[in-house]
N, C-alpha and C positions, 0 to 999 in steps of 0.2 A: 337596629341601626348601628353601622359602625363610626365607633367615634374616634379614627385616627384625626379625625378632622384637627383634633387639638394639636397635632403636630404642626400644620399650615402656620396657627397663630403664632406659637414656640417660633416656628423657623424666623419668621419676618421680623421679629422682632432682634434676634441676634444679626441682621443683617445693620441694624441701627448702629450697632455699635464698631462691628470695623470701618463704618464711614467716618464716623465722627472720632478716631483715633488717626484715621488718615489727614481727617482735616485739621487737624491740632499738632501732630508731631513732629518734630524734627528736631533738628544739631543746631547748634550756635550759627550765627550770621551777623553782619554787622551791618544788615539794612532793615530799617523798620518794618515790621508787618504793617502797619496800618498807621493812620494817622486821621481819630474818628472826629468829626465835630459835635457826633450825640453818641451819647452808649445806645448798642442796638437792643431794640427789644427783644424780649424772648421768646422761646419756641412758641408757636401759634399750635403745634400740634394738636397739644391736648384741648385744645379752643374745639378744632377743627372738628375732632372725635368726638367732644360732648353735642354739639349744636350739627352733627350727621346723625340725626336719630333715627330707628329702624323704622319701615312703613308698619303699622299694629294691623291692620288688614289684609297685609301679604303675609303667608307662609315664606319662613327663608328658606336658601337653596340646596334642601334636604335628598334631595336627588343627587348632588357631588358630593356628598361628604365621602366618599369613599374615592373621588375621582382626581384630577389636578386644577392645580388652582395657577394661574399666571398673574406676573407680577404688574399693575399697568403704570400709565405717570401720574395717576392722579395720587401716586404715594409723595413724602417728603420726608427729608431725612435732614435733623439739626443739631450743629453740634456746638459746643458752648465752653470758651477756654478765660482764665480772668488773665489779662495781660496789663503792664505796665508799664506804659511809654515813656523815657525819660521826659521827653518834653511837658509830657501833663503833670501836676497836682495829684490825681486818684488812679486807680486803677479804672479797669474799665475789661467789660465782657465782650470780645470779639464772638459774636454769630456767622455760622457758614451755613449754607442751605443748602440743597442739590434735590431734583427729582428725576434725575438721572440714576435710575434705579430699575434693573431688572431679573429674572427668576420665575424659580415656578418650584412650587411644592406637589408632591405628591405624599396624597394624603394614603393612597392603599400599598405602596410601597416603603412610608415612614420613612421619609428621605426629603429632604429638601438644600436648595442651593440659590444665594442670595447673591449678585454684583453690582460694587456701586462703584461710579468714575466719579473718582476724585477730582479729577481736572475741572469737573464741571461745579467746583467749590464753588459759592456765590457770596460776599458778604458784601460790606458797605462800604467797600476802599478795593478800587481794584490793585492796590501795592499787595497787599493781603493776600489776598486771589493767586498773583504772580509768583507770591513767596511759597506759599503748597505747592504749586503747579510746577516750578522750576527748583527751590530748594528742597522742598519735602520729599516729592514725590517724582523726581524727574526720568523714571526710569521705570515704575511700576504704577501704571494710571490707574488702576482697580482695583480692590480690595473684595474678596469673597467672603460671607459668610456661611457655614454649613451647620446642621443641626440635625443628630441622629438620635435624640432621645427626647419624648414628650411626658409632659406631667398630663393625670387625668384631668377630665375636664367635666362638668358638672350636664345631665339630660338635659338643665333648664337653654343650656349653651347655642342646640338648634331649634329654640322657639326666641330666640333674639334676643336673649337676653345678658347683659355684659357680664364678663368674669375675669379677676384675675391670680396671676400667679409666678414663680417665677419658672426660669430656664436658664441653663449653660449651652451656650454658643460656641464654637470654634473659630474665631478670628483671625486674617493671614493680613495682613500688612507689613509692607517692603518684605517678603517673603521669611516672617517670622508668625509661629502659628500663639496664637493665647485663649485661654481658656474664660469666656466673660460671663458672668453673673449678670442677668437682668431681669427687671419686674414688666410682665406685659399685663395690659389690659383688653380684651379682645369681642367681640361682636359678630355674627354674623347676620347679617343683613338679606333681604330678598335678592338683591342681586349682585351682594359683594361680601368681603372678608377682608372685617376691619382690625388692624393690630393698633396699639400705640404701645411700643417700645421707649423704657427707661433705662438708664444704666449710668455708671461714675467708673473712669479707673485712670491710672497713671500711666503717664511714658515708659517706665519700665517695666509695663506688663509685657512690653513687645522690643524692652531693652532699646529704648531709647530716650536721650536725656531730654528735659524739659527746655525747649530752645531760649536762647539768654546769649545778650550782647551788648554795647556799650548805649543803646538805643532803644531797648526793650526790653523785661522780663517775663517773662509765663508759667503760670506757675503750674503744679504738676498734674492738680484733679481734671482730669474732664468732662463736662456732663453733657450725652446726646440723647435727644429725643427724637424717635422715628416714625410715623405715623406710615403705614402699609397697606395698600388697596390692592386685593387680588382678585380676580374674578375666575368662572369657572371655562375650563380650554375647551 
């Protein structure tokens, strides 16, 4: 059995992380991102991954591991910035969501290629929304992830059993390329391939400053979590 399969999970998972850099970064401005009445909760990904558990009476889909995998909606991608409204008392965690996410891994080629549109950021203030969509990102709606090198991955991997590890990704946002560290945790399931993508990094991985104005702070770390559903083409 060939196991480039490990690549698939690798790949999807580096796709988390140029979402959630697109939805967090940008330059100074002097209009609020947001203005919450509750801090939002956080990623539901890893909820979503633990309580999707594999069928134990189906064989998983040991017939594609060698073949491609596409990327569908039922994936989600979160991404998580602490910001500072002058008007509030506390800080506060602005959440972006999107599953507006597409790709396709090939597993016998060892090549994969991940797109997410950023415009389709979602949180709980549509001022927020407005501010990625128009100041962030008003010229480059989509962020690519690519991933051409896999860590091994364990036999027990295609009898469903989870594993994790990490991967470097290559992330392009506003047409700057960065290099991201992330831990996945991966599954393959009877009729899908499931990643949950972790990772942290700063605006100036992709040299750009932490946005700040007389109305808001944000500070530099970002944390996205991406949760990936592929099936076989």
């Amino acid at each position: 059995m060939n196991f480039r399969f490990k690549f698939s999970v690798l790949f999807l998972y580096i796709a988390s992380i140029s979402i959630f850099v697109a939805a967090c970064g940008g330059g100074n401005d002097s209009e609020a991102v947001a203005d919450p009445t509750s801090t939002p909760t956080s990623s539901a990904s890893a909820s979503e991954f633990n309580s999707s558990s594999s069928a134990t009476n189906d064989a998983p889909v040991s017939d594609s591991i060698d073949g491609t995998f596409v990327v569908n909606d039922s994936s989600e991608a979160t991404f998580t910035v602490n910001e500072k409204l002058s008007k509030l008392p506390l800080p506060n965690d602005a959440v972006l969501r999107t599953n507006a996410i597409t790709g396709e891994i090939d597993l016998s080629a060892e090549s994969a290629s991940l797109v997410i549109d950023l415009h389709a950021l979602k949180s709980d203030d549509s001022r927020r929304d407005r501010y990625v969509r128009d100041r962030l990102f008003p010229t480059q709606s989509t962020t690519t992830i690519s991933i051409n090198s896999f860590p091994d991955i364990p036999e027990t991997f295609t009898n469903g059993e989870a594993f994790t590890s990490t991967v470097i990704g290559t992330v392009n946002v506003n047409g700057a390329d960065a290099k991201i560290e992330f831990t996945l945790e991966s599954r393959l399931d009877p009729d899908r391939l499931l990643i949950l993508v972790k990772g942290d990094f700063s605006w100036d991985d992709f040299g750009m400053a932490a946005p700040t104005s007389n109305f808001f702070v944000v500070k530099d770390e970002v944390h996205v979590e991406v949760l990936v559903s592929a099936v076989p083409k």
